[in-house]
KEKE-3310 file (N, C-alpha, C; in steps of 0.2 Angstrom, whole numbers, plus 5000, padded with zeros to 4 digits):
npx = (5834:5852:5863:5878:5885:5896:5901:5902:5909:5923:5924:5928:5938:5948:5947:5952:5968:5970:5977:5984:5996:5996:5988:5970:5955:5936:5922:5909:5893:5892:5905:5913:5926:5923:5928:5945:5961:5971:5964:5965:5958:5947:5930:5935:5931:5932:5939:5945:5935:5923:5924:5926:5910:5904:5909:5908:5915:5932:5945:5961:5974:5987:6006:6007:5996:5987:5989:5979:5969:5955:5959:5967:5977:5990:5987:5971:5956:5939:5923:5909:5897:5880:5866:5866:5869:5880:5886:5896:5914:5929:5948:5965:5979:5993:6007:5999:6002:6008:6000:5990:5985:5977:5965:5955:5952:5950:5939:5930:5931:5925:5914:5907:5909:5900:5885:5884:5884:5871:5861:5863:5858:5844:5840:5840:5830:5820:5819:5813:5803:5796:5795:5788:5775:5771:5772:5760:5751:5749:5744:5731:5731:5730:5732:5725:5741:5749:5744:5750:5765:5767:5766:5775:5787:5784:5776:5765:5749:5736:5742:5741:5745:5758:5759:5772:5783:5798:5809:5822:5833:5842:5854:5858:5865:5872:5864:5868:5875:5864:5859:5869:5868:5857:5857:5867:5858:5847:5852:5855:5842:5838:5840:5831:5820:5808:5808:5795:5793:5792:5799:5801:5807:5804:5804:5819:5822:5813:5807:5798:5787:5778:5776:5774:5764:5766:5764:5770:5776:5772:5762:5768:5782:5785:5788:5797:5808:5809:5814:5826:5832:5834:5841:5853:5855:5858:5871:5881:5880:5878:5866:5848:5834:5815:5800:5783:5769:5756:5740:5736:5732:5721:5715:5718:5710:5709:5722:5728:5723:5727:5742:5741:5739:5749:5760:5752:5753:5767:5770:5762:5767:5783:5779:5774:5779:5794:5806:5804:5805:5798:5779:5765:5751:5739:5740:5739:5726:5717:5725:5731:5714:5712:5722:5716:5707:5697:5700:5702:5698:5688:5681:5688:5701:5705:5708:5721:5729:5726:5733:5745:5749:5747:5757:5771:5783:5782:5777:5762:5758:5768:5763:5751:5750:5756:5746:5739:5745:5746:5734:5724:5727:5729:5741:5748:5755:5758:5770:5779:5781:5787:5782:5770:5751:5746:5751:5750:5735:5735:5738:5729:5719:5722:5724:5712:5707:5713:5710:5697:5690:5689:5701:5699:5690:5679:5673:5678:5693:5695:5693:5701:5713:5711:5713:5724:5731:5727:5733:5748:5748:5746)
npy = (4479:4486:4474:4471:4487:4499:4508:4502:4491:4497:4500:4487:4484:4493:4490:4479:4479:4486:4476:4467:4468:4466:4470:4471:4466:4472:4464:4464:4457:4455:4454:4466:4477:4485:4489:4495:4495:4500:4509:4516:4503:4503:4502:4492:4477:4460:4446:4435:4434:4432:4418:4414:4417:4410:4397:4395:4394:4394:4404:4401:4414:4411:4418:4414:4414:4426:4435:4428:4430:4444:4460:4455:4449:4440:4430:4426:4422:4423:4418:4429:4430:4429:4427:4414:4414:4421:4436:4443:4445:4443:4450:4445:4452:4443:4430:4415:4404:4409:4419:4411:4405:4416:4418:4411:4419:4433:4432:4428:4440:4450:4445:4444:4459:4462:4457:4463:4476:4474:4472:4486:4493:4487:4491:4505:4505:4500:4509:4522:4516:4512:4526:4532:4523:4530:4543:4541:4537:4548:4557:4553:4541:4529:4512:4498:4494:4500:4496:4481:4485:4490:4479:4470:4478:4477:4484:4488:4493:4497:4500:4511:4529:4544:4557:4567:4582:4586:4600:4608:4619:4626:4639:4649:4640:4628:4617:4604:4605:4604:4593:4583:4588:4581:4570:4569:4571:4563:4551:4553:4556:4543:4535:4538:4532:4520:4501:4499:4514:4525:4535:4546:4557:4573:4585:4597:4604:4594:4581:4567:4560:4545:4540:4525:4519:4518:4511:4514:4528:4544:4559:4570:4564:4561:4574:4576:4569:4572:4588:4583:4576:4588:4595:4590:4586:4601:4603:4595:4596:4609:4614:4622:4615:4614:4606:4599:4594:4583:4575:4559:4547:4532:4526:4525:4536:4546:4549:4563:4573:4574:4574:4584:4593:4593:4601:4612:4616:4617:4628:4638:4640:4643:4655:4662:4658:4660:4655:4644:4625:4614:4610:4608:4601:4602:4614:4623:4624:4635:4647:4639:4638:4650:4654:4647:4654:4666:4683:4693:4713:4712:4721:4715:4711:4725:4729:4725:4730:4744:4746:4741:4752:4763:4762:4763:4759:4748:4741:4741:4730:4721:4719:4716:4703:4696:4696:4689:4676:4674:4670:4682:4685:4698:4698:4691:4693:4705:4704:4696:4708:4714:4725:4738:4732:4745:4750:4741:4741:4754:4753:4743:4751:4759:4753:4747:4761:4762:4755:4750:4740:4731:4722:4717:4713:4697:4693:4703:4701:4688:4693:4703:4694:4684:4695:4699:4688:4687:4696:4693:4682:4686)
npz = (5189:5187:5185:5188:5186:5177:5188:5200:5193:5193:5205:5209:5204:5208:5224:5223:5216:5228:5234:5227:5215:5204:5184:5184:5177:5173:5165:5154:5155:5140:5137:5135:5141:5156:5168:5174:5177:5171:5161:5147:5141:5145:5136:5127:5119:5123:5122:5127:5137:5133:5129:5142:5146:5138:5138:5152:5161:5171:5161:5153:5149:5140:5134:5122:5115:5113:5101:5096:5102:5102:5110:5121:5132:5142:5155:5168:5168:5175:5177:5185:5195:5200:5210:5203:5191:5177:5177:5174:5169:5178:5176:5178:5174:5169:5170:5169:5177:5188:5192:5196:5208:5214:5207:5213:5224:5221:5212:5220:5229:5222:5218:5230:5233:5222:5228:5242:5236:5228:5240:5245:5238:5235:5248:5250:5238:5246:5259:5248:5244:5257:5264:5253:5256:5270:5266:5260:5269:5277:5265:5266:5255:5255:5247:5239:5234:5242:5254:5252:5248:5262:5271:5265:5268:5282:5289:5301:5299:5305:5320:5332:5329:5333:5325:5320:5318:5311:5309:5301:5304:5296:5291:5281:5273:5259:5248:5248:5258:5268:5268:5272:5285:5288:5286:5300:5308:5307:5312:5326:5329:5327:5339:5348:5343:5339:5335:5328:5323:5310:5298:5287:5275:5271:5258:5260:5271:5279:5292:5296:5308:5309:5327:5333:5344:5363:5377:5390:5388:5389:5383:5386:5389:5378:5372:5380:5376:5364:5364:5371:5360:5350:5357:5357:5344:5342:5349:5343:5329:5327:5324:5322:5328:5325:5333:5330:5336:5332:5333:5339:5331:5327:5314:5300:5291:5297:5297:5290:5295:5306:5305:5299:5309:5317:5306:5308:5319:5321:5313:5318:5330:5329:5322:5334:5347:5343:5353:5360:5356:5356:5349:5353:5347:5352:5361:5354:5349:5347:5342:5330:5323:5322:5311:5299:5297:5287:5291:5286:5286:5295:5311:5323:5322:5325:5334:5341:5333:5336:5347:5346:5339:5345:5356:5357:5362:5365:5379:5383:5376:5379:5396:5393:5387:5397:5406:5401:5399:5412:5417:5419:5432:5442:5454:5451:5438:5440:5448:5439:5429:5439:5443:5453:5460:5457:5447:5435:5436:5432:5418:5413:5414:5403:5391:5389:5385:5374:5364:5368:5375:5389:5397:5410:5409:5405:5392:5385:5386:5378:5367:5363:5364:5354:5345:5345:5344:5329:5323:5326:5317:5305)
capx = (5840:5859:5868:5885:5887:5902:5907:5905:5917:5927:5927:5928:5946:5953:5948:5959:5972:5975:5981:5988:6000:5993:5980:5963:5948:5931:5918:5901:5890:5893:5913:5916:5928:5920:5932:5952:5968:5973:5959:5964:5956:5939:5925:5937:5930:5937:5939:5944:5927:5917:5923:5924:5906:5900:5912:5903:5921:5937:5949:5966:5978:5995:6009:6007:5988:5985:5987:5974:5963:5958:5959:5968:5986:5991:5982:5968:5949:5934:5916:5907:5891:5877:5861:5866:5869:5886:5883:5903:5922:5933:5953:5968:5985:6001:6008:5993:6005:6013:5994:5983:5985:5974:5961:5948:5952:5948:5934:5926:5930:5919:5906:5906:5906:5892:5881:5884:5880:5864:5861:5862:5853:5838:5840:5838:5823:5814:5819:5811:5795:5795:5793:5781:5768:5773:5769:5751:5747:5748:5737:5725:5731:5732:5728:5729:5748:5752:5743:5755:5770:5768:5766:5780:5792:5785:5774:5756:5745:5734:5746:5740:5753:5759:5762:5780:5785:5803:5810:5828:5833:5848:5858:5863:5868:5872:5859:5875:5876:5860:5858:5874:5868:5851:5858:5869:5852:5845:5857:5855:5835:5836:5842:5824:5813:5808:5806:5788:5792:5792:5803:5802:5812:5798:5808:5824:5823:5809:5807:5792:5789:5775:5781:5767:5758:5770:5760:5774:5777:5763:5764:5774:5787:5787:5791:5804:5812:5811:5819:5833:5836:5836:5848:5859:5857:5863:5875:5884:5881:5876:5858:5842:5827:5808:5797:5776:5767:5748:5733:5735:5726:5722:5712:5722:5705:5710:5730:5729:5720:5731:5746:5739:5738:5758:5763:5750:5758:5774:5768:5759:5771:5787:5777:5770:5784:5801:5811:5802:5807:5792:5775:5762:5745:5734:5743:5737:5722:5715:5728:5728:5709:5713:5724:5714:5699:5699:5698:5701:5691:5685:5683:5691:5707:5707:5709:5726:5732:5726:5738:5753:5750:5749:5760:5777:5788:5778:5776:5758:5760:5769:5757:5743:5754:5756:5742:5736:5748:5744:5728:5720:5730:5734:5745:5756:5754:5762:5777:5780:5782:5793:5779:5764:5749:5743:5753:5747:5729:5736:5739:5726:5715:5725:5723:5705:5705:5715:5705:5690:5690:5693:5703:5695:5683:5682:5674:5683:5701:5694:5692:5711:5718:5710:5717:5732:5733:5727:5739:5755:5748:5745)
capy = (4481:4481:4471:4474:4493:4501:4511:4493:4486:4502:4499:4480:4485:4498:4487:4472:4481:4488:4471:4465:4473:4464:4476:4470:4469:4468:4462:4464:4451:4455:4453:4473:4478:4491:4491:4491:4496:4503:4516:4517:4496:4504:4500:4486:4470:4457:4439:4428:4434:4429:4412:4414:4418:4405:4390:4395:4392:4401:4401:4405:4414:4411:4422:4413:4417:4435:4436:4425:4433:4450:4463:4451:4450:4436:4431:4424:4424:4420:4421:4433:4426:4433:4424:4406:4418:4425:4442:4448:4443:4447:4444:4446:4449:4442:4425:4413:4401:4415:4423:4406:4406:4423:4415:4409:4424:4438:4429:4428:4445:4452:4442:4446:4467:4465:4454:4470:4482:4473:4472:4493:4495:4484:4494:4511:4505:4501:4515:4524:4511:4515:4535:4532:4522:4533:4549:4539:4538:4556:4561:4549:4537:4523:4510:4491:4492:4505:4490:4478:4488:4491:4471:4467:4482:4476:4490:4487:4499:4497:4501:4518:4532:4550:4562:4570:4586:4591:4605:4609:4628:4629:4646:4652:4635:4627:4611:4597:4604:4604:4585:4580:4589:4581:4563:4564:4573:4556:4545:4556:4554:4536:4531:4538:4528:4513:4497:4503:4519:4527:4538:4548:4563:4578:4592:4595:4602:4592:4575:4566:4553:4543:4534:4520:4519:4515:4513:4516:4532:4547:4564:4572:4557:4561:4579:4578:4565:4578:4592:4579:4577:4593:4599:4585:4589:4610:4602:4590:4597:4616:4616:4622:4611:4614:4602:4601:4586:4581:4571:4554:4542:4524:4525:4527:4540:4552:4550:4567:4576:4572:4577:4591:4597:4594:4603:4619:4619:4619:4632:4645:4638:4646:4664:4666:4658:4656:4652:4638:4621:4608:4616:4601:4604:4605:4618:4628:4624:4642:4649:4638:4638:4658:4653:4645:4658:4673:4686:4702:4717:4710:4723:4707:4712:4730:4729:4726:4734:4749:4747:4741:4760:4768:4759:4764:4756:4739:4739:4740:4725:4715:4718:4711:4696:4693:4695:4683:4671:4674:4670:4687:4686:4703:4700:4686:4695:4711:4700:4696:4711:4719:4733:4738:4734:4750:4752:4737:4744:4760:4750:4739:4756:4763:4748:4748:4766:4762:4748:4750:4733:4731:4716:4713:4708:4690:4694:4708:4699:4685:4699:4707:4688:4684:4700:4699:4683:4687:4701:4690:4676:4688)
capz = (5193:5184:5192:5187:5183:5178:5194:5203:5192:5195:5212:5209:5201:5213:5228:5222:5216:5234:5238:5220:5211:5195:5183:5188:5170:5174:5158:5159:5153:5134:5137:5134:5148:5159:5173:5172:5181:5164:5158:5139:5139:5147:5129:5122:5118:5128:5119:5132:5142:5128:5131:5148:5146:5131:5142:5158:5165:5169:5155:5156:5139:5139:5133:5115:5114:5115:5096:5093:5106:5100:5114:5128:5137:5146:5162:5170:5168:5179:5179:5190:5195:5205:5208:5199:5183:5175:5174:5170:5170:5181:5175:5183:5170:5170:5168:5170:5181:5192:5197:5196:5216:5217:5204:5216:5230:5218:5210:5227:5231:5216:5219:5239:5231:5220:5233:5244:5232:5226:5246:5247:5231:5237:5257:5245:5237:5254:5260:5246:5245:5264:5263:5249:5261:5273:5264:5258:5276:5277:5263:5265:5248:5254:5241:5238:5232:5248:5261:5250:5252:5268:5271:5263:5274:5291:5293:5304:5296:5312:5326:5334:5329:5334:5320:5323:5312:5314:5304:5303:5303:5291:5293:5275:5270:5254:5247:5250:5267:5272:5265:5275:5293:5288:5290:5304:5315:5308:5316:5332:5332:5327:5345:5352:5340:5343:5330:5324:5323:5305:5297:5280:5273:5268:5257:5260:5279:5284:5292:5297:5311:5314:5332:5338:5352:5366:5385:5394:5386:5389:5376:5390:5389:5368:5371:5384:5371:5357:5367:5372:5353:5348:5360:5356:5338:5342:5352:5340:5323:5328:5321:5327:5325:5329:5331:5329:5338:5329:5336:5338:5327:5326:5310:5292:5288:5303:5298:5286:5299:5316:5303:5296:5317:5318:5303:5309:5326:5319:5308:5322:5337:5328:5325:5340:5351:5339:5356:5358:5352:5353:5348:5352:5344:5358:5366:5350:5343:5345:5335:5322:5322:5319:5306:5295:5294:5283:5293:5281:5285:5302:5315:5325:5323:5322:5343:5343:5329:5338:5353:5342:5334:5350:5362:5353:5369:5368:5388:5386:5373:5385:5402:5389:5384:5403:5409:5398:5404:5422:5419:5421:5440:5445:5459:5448:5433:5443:5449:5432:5428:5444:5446:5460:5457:5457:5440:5436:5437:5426:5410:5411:5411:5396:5388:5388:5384:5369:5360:5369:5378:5398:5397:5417:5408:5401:5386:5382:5386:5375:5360:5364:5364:5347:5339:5346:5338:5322:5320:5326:5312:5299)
cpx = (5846:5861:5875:5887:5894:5906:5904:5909:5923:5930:5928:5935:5949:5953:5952:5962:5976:5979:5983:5991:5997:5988:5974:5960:5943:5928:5912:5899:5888:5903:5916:5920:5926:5922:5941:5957:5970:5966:5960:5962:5948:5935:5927:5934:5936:5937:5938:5939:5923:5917:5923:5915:5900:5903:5909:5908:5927:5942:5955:5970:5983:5998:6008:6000:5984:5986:5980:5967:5962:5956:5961:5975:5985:5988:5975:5961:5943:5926:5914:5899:5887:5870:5862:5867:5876:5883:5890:5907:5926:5941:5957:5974:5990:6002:6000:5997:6008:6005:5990:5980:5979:5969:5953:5945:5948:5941:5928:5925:5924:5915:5904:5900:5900:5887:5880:5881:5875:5861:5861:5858:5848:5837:5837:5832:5817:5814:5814:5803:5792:5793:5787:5777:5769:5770:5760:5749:5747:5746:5734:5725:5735:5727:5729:5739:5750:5751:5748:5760:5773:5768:5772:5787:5790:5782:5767:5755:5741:5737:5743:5746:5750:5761:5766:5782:5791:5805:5816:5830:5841:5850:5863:5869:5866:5866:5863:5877:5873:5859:5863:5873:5862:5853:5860:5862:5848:5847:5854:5846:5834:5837:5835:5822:5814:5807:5800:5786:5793:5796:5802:5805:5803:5801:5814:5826:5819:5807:5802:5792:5783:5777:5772:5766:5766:5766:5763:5776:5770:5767:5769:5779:5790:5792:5796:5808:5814:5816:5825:5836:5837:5840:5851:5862:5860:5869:5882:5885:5879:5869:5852:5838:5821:5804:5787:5774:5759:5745:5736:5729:5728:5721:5715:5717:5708:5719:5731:5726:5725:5739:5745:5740:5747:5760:5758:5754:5765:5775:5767:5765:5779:5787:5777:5777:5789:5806:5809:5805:5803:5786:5770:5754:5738:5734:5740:5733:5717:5719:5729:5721:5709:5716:5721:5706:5702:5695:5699:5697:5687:5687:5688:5698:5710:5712:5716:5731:5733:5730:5743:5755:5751:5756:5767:5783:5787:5777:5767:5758:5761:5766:5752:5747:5755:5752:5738:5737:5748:5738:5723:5721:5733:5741:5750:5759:5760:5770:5782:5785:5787:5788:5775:5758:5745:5745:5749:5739:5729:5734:5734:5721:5716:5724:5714:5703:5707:5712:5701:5687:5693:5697:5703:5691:5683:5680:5676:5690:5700:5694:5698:5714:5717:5715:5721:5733:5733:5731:5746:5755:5749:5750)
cpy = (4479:4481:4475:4480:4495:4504:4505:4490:4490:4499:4492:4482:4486:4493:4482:4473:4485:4482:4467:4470:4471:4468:4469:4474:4468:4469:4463:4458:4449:4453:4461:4475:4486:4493:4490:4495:4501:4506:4517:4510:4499:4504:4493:4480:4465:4450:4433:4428:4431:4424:4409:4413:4410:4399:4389:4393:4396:4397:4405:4407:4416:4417:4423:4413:4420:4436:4435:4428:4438:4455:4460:4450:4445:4435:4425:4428:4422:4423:4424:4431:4428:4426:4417:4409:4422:4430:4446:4441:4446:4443:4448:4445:4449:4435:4419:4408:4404:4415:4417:4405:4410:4422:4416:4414:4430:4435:4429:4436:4448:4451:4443:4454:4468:4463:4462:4476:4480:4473:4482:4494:4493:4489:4501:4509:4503:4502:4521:4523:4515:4523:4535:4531:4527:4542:4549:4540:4543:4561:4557:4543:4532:4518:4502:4490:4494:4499:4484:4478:4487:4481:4470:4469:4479:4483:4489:4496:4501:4498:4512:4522:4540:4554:4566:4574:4589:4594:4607:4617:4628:4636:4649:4646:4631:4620:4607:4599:4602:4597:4581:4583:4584:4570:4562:4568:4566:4551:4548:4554:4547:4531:4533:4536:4522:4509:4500:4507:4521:4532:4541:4557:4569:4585:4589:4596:4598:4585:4574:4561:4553:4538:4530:4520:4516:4516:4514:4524:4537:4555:4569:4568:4560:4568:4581:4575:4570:4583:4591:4580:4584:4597:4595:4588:4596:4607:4599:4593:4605:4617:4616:4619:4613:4608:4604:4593:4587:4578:4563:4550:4534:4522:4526:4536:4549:4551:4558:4571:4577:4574:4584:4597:4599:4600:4610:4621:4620:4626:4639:4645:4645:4655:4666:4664:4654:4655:4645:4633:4614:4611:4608:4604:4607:4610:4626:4627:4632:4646:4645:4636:4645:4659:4651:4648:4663:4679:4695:4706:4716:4716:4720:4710:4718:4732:4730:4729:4743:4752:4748:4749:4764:4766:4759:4759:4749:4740:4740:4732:4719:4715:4713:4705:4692:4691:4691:4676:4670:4672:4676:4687:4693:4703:4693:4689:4704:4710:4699:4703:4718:4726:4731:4736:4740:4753:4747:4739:4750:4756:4745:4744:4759:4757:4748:4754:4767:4760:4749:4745:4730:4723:4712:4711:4701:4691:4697:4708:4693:4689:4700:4701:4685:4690:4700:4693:4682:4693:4697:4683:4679:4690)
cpz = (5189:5190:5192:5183:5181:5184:5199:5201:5194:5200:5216:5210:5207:5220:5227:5220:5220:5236:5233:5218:5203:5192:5183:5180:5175:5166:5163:5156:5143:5131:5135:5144:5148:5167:5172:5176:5177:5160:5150:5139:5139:5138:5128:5123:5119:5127:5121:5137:5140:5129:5136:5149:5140:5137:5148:5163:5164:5162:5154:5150:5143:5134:5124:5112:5113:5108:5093:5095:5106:5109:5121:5129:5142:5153:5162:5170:5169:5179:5184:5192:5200:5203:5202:5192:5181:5173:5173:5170:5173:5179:5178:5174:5172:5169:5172:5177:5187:5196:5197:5204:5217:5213:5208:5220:5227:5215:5215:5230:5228:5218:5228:5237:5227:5225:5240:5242:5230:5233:5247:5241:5236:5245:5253:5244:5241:5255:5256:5247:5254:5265:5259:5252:5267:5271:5261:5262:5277:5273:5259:5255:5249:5252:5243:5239:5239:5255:5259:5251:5259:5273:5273:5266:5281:5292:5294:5303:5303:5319:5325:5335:5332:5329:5322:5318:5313:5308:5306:5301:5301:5292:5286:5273:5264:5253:5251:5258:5272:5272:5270:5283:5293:5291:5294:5311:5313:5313:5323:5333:5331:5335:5351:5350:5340:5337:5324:5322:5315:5303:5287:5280:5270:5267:5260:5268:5286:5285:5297:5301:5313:5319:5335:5346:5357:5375:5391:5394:5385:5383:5382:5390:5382:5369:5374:5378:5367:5359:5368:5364:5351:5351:5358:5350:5336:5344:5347:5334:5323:5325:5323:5322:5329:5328:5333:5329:5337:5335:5332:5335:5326:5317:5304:5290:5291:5302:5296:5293:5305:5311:5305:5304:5318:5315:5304:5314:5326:5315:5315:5325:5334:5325:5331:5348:5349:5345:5358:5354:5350:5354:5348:5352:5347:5363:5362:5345:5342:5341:5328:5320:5316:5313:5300:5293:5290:5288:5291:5282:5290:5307:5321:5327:5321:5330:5346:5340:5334:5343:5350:5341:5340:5355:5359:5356:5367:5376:5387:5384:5376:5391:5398:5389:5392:5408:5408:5400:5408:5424:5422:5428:5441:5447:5452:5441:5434:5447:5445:5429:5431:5445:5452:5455:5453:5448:5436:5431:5430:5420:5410:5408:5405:5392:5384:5387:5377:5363:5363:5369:5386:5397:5406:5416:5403:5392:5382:5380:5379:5368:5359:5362:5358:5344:5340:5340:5333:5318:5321:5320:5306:5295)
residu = (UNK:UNK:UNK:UNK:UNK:UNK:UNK:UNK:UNK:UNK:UNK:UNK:UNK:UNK:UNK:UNK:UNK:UNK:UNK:UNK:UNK:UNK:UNK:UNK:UNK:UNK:UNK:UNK:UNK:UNK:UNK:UNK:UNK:UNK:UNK:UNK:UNK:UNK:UNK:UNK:UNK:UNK:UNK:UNK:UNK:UNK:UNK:UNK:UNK:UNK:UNK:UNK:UNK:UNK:UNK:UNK:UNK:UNK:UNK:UNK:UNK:UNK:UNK:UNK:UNK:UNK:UNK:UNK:UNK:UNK:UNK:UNK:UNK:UNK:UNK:UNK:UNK:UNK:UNK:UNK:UNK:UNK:UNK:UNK:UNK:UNK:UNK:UNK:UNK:UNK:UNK:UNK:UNK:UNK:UNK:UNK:UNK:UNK:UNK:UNK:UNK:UNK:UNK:UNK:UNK:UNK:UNK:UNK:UNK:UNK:UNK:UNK:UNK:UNK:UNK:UNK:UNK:UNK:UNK:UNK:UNK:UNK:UNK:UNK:UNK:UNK:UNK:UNK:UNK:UNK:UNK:UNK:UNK:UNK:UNK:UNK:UNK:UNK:UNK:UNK:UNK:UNK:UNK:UNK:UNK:UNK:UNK:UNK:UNK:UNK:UNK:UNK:UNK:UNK:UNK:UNK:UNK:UNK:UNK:UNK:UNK:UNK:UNK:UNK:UNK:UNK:UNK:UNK:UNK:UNK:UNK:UNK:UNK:UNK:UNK:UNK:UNK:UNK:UNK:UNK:UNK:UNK:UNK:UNK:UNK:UNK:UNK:UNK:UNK:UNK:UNK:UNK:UNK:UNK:UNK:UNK:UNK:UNK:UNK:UNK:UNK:UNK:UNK:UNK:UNK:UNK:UNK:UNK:UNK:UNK:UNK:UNK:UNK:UNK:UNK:UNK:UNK:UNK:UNK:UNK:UNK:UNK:UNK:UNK:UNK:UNK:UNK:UNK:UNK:UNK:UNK:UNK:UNK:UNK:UNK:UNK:UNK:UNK:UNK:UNK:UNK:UNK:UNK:UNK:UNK:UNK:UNK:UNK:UNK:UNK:UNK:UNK:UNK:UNK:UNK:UNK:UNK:UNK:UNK:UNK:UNK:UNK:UNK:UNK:UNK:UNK:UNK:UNK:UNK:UNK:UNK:UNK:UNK:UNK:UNK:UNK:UNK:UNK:UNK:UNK:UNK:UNK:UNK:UNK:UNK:UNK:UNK:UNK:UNK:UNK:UNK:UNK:UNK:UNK:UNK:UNK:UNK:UNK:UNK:UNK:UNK:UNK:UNK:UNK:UNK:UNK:UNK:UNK:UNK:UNK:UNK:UNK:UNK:UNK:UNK:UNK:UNK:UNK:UNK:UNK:UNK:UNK:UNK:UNK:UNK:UNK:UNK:UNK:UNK:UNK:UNK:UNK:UNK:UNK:UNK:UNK:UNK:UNK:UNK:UNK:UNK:UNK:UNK:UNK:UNK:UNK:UNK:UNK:UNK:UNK:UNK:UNK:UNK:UNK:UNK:UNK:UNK:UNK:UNK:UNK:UNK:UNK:UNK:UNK:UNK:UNK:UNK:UNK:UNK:UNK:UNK:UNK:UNK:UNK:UNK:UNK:UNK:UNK)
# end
């Protein structure tokens, strides 16, 4: 890890220069100044750092000194010290009697700035490390290192989790846009997830959560939650999100699997019903069962094709669709609808005379509801 980069000393400078009028160097740990007030010093080899850095103490150059000292001007010069180790110089110019007062202040400051900075570097890399065991879990590699990691983050591999697949629907938006909506819908879902709860970034619109077991909370409790976020998040930042909720797993072996559920349901959920906004696995494992076959060339799905071709209007289209949902119920199914059921009756006979499958019959409606479906996946 460097410690002391140049845009740290930069912003070593510029911050102490909002409350000094004096120019503000910084050195690095060779004595080259690599931060300064004054922009033509930025390369120059810095003399009194070198012995700032060989003394292991500050050292101050007087007016009558700067000859002697190549590349330095009056002023004061202080170790910068990080972990019990000078890693720069920080110097302050102008008369060494005049600024000695601000010696200790500014020398503190630096050393605050980098302890900070080393402190967000290191939060980044656990962030990272974190996604990474995070994305092991989710196809199936995790290893010695990834059980280590995950140790060392505070992550029980053994807590029973909920695989969470939310996808963010960008609208003809630039990368830098999508990257800046994408953390404040972060901040927004952080106030559902709980300590245990996991978090990784997957591509650019899509984020991943396994949230642990919680016994208070049942998968109706998760999905009212999500819907809460996602309105919040249109509400707040304008952006629609869907979400796709997996199979719960205890086991590391079944994590790839109880994913893989989330990321189809989000997948069929947003075909088959894009007003929808949480799509939870077991609501559709027969369509993504259907998704995952090859069914080219199968009589299978010729059933519905043949209506689409006839049914120009859609109004058969829709009674099927309804009466699907009704539960093959006439009378709520004709409710539905605003019609009698004598019409009703009509189109369920046209129906059947169309495809050549009575949909009052279960096996029949079982045939129609398959092809539907593998025409609206296809």
């Amino acid at each position: 890890m460097t410690v002391l980069t140049k845009v740290i000393a930069q912003d070593i400078v510029d911050q102490t220069m909002r409350i000094l009028t004096y120019n503000i160097n910084v050195m690095d740990e060779s004595g080259v100044i690599i931060g300064s007030g004054d922009q033509s010093r930025i390369g120059e080899m810095h003399e009194g750092a070198t012995n700032v850095i060989a003394q292991k103490r500050r050292v101050d150059i007087a007016v009558d000194q700067t000859q002697k000292l190549a590349g330095t001007k009056p002023g004061i010069n202080l170790p910068i010290v990080f972990e019990d180790k000078i890693v720069g110089v920080i110097g302050i110019s102008g008369d060494p009697n005049g600024i000695s007062q601000f010696g200790e202040l500014v020398k503190m400051g630096a050393e605050m700035s980098l302890k900070q900075a080393a402190l967000t570097e290191q939060l980044q890399w656990d962030d990272r490390l974190r996604e990474e065991v995070i994305t092991q879990i989710i196809h199936d590699k995790v290893d010695s290192l990834s059980e280590e990691r995950a140790h060392r983050l505070g992550i029980d591999l053994t807590v029973k989790r909920l695989p969470i697949l939310l996808e963010l629907i960008p609208h003809h938006m630039k990368e830098e846009e999508i990257s800046e909506l994408k953390k404040q819908a972060l901040s927004y879902l952080q106030g559902y997830l709980g300590e245990k709860d996991l978090v990784a970034n997957s591509g650019p619109t899509r984020i991943i959560i396994l949230k642990s077991q919680q016994p208070h909370l049942s998968k109706t409790g998760i999905i009212k939650e999500f819907q809460d976020v996602i309105r919040i998040i249109k509400e707040r930042i304008s952006l629609t999100c869907h979400v796709g909720i997996g199979m719960e797993f205890h086991r590391l072996e079944d994590a790839q699997q109880a994913y893989e559920y989330a990321a189809s349901a989000l997948g069929v959920g947003k075909i088959l019903y894009p007003d929808d906004l949480v799509y939870d696995y077991e609501e559709f494992l027969l369509p993504i069962l259907l998704s995952q076959l090859n069914t080219k060339g199968h009589k299978l799905t010729d059933y519905y094709e043949t209506l689409v071709a006839y049914d120009k209007s859609g109004e058969l289209q829709t009674t099927l669709q309804l009466y699907i949902e009704q539960h093959d119920e006439l009378n709520e199914t004709a409710q539905k609808l605003h019609i009698h059921r004598n019409t009703l009756r009509y189109r369920l006979d046209k129906i059947a005379s169309v495809t050549g499958k009575d949909p009052r019959k279960t096996k029949d409606l079982l045939k129609l509801h398959i092809s539907q479906l593998l025409y609206q996946l296809k």
